[in-house]
C-alpha positions in Angstrom: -38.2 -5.1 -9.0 -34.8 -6.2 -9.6 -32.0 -4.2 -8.3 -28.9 -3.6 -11.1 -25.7 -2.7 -9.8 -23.7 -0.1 -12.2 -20.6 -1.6 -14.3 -18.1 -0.2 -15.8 -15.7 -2.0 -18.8 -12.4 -2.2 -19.4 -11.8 0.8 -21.4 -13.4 2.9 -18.4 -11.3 1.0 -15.5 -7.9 1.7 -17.8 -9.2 5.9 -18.0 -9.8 6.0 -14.1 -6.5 4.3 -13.1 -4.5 6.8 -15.4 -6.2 9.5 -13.5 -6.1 7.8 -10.2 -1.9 7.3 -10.6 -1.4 10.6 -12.2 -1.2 11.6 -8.1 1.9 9.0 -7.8 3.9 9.5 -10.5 6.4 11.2 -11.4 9.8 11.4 -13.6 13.0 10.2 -12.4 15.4 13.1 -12.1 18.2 11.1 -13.5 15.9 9.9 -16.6 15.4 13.7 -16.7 19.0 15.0 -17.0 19.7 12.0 -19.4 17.5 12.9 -21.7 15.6 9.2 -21.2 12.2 8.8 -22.2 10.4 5.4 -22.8 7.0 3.2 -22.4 6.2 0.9 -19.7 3.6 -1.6 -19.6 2.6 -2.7 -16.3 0.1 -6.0 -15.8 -1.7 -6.5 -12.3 -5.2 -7.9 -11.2 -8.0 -6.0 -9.5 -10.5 -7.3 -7.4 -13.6 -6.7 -7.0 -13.4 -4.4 -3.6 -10.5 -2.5 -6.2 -7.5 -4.2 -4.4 -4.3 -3.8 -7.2 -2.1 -6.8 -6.8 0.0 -9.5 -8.7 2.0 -5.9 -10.4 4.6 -7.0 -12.7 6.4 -5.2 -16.0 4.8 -6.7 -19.0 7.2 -4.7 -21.7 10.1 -2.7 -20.2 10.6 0.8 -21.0 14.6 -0.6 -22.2 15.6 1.6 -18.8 15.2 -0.1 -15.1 14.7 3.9 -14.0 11.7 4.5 -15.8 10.2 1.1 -15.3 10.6 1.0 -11.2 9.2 4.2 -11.4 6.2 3.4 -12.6 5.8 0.1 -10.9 6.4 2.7 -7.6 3.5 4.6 -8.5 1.3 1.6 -9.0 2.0 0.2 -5.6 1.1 3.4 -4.2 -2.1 3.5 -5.8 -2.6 -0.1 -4.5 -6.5 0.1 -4.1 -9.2 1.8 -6.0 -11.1 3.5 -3.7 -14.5 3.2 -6.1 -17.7 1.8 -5.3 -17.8 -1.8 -5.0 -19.0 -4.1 -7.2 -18.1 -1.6 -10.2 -15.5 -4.0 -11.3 -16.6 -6.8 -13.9 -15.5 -9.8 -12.1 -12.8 -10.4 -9.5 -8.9 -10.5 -10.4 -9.9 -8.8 -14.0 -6.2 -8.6 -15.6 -5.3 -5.0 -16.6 -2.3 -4.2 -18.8 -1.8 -0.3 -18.3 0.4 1.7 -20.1 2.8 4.4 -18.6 4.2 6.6 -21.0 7.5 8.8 -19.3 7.9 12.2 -22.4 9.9 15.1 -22.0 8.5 17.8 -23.2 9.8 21.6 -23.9 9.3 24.2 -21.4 
C-alpha cells in the first residue's frame, strides 16, 4: 500500500501565514497618530521544511512605515513550524498581502 503524504495548496498556505504573522504584527504608532493606513504586498519563497526567505516588497503600501513593518513581522515569522512535506514543492513563491486599517474604537 502506498503511503500519501497530506498537501495543502496555495490558498491554504496564504490562510495559515495570515494567522501565523497575526502574532508579529503590529501598527506603527506613528502611522497611528498620522492617520496612515495602506496595503503591502510582500513576495518571499518557502521551502519545503517551511523556511520563509528571499522577502522582498512586491507593491508598497506608498509609506516606508507601514511597509518595514510588515516586512518586520515576516522576518520574525521566518519559518513555518508545520509538518514537513505539507508544502507543494520547494521555494513555492508566495505573494501575501498585509493590509494596515484603522478602525473606530
Amino acid at each position: 500500500m502506498k503511503k500519501t503524504t497530506s498537501r495543502i495548496n496555495l490558498s491554504q498556505v496564504i490562510s495559515r501565514l495570515q494567522q501565523d504573522l497575526k502574532q508579529y504584527f503590529y501598527y506603527p504608532r506613528l502611522a497611528r497618530r498620522k492617520n496612515i493606513q495602506g496595503a503591502v504586498i510582500l513576495g518571499f519563497a518557502i521551502n519545503r521544511l517551511g523556511e520563509i526567505n528571499n522577502i522582498r516588497i512586491v507593491k508598497s503600501s506608498g509609506f516606508a512605515v507601514l511597509d518595514i513593518a510588515a516586512e518586520d513581522a515576516l522576518r520574525q515569522l521566518d519559518q513555518l513550524h508545520w509538518e514537513q512535506g505539507y508544502l507543494q514543492r520547494n521555494n513555492q513563491h508566495i505573494e501575501l498581502p498585509v493590509i494596515y486599517q484603522l478602525t473606530e474604537s
